[in-house]
Each structure stands twice: as C-alpha cells, then as structure tokens.
C-alpha positions as CSV (number, residue, x, y, z in Angstrom):
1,X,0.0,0.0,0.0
2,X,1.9,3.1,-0.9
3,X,-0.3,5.7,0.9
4,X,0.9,3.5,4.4
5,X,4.1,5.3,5.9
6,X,6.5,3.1,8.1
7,X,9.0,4.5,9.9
8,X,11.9,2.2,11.6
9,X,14.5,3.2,13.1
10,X,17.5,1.1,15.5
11,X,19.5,3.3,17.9
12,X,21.1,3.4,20.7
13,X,19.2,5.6,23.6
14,X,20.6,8.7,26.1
15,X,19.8,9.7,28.9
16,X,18.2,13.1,28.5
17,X,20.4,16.5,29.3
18,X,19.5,19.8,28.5
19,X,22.9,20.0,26.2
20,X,22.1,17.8,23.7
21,X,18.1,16.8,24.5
22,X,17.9,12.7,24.2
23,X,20.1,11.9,21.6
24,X,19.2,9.6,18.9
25,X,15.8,9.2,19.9
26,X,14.7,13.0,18.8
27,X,14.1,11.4,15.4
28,X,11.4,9.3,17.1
29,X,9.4,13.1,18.2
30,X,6.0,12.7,18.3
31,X,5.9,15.6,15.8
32,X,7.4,14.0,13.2
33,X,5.5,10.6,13.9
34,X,2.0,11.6,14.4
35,X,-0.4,9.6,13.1
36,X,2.7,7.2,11.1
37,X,3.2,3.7,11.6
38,X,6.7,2.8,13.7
39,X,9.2,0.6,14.6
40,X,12.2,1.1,17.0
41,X,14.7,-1.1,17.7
42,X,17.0,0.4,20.7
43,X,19.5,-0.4,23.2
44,X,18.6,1.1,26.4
45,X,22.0,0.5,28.4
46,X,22.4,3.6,28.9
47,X,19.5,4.3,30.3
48,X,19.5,1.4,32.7
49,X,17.9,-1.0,31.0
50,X,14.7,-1.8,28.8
51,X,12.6,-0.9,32.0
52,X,14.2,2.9,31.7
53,X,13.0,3.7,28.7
54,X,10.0,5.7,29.9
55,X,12.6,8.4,30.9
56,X,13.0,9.7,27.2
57,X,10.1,11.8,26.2
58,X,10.2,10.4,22.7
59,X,10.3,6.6,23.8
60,X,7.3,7.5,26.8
61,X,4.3,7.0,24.0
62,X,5.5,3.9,22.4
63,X,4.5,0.6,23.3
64,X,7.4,-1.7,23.9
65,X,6.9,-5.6,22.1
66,X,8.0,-7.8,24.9
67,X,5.6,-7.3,27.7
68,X,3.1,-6.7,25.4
69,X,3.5,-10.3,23.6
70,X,5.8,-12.3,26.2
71,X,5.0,-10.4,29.5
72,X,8.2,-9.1,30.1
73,X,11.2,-7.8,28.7
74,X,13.6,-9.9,27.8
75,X,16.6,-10.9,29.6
76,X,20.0,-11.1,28.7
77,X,23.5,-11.7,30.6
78,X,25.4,-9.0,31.6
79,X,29.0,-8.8,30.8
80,X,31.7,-6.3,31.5
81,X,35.3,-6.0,29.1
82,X,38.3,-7.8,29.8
83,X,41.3,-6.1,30.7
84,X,44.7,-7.0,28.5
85,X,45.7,-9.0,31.8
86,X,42.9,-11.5,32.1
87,X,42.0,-14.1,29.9
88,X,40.3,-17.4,30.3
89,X,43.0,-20.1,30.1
90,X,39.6,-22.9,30.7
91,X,38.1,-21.4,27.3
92,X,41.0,-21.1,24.4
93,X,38.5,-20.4,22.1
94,X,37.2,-17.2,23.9
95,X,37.9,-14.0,22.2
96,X,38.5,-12.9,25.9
97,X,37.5,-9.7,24.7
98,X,34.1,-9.6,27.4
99,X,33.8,-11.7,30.2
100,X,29.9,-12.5,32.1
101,X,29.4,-11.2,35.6
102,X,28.7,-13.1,38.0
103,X,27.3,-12.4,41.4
104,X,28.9,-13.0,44.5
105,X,26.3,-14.4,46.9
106,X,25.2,-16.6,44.4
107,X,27.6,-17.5,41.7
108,X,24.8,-17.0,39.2
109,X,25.1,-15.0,36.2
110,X,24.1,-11.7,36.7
111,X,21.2,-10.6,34.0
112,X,19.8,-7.6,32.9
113,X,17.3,-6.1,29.6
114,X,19.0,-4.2,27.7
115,X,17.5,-3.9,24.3
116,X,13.8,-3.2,23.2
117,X,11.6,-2.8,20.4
118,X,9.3,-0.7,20.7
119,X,6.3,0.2,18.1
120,X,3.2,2.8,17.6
121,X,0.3,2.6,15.1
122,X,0.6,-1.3,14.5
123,X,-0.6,-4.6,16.4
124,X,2.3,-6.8,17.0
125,X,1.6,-10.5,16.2
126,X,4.3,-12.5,17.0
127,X,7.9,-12.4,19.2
128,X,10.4,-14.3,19.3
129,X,13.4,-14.9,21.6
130,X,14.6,-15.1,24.6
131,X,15.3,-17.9,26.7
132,X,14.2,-18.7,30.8
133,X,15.8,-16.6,33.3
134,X,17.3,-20.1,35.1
135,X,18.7,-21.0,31.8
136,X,20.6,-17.5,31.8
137,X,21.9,-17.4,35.3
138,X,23.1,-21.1,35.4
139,X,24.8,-21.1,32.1
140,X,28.9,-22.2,32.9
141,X,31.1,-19.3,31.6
142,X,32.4,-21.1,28.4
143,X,28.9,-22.1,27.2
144,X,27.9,-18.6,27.8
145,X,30.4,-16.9,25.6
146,X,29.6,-20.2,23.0
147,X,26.1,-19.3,22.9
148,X,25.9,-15.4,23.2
149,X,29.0,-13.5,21.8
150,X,27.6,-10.6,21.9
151,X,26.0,-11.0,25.3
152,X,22.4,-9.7,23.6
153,X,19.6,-12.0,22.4
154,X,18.5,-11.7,18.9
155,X,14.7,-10.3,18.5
156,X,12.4,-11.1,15.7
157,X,9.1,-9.5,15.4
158,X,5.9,-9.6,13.4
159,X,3.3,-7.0,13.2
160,X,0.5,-6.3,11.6
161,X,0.4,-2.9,9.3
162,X,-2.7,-2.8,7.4
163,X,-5.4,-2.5,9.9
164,X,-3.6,-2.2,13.6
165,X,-7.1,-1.4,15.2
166,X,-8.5,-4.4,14.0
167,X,-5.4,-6.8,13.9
168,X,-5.7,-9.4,16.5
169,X,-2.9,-9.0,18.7
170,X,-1.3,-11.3,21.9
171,X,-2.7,-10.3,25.0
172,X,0.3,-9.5,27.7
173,X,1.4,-13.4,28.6
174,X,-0.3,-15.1,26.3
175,X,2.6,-16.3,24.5
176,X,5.0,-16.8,27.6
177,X,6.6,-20.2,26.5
178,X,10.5,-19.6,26.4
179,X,13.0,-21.9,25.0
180,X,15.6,-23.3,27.5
C-alpha cells in the first residue's frame, strides 16, 4: 500500500540532558511521527535497561513488544570488558574480549534487559526470543560466551500494518513459552 508510511528506526538511547536533548531518539518526536506507523529497535544501556525507557520523552508513547507479547522484557547476561591482563585459560577459544558477571552471593550470572523494540500505530503478532531466566543465570562461563557472543539475544518480530485497530494482537502473557 503506498499511501501507508512506516518509519523504523534502530539506535542506541541517552539519557536526557538539556545539552544535547535525548540523543538519537529525537528522530522518534512525536511531531514528526504523528499519526505514522513505527518501529524502534533500541539499546537502552544507557539508560539502565529496557525498563528505563520511559525516561525519554520520545520513547514515553511507544509501546514496547516484549511485555506486550511475552510479559516481560527480555533478559540477557550482563558482561563487562576484559582487561589486557585477564583471559580465560579454561576457554581457548574465547575471544576474551568480554567476560559474564557473576554475582557474588550466588555464583549465578548476573542478567539484565538491555535492548527493546518498541512500536506505535501497529498490532504486534508474534515475538520471538529469549530464553528462561534459570537457563541464563546457570549457564557455565564457556557455554555462555559459546552461545551469546555478543551478550544480547536476537529479537524477531511480526506485526500487523494494514489495519492495527482491527489486527488481533497477543494479550500480555499469552505467549509466555520460552526456549531453555
């Protein structure tokens, strides 16, 4: 349909200052977006996670996919760089360029939810990723940099454009089934 306008956009968020507003999500302005059809995909770090977003006047508005199809934002392991004087003599094949965090009472692998898509003006149909949050904090270190070199989870998304007021969409939980 060529009248239908769909803006997407993948960036990484800032917290707001009054120097330099917030960032690369002033392209997102509600302005600009009114009444269009969007998809952001966006590393909230920064902000303190997926949960955070709120805190960035152009993200507020937007729905975010995850709790909306899964019921919650989705977790990923946290990981911090390696210095030039560790390394991980039990993994040879680690870059040993990022290393998990673990926590100290628990030996677990610390987790956090750092990325999010979030949308406006369509009905999302289908997530999926992510993986149970006992599966994350029990993986052993070299299975963990194996599995997740990047330490983020790949998203994939579906979403109905044509008629988003009439699109059936998940209700919040419906589809909670994770793969371990």
């Amino acid at each position: 349909d060529p009248e239908v306008v769909l803006r997407v956009a993948c960036l990484r968020a800032e917290v707001p200052t009054t120097k330099h507003g917030s960032g690369p999500a002033m392209l997102l302005s509600r302005g600009k977006c009114e009444g269009t059809r969007l998809i952001a995909s966006v590393d909230a770090t920064l902000l303190g996670g997926a949960e955070c977003a709120s805190i960035v006047e152009e993200l507020a508005d937007l729905s975010s996919l995850a709790p909306h199809v899964l019921g919650e934002e989705l977790l990923a392991p946290l990981s911090v760089p390696a210095n030039s004087h560790c390394t991980w003599p039990n993994v040879p094949e680690a870059d040993n360029t990022v290393f998990p965090v673990r926590a100290f009472a628990s030996g677990m692998n610390r987790l956090h939810r750092p990325d999010a898509i979030f949308f406006a003006g369509l009905a999302p149909i289908l997530a999926l990723s992510g993986h149970s949050e006992h599966y994350l904090a029990t993986l052993p270190d070299g299975d963990m940099v194996r599995q997740f070199p990047a330490f983020r989870l790949p998203m994939v998304a579906a979403f109905n454009w044509r008629l988003p007021e009439a699109a059936p969409s998940a209700e919040p939980g419906q589809c909670n089934g994770q793969a371990d």
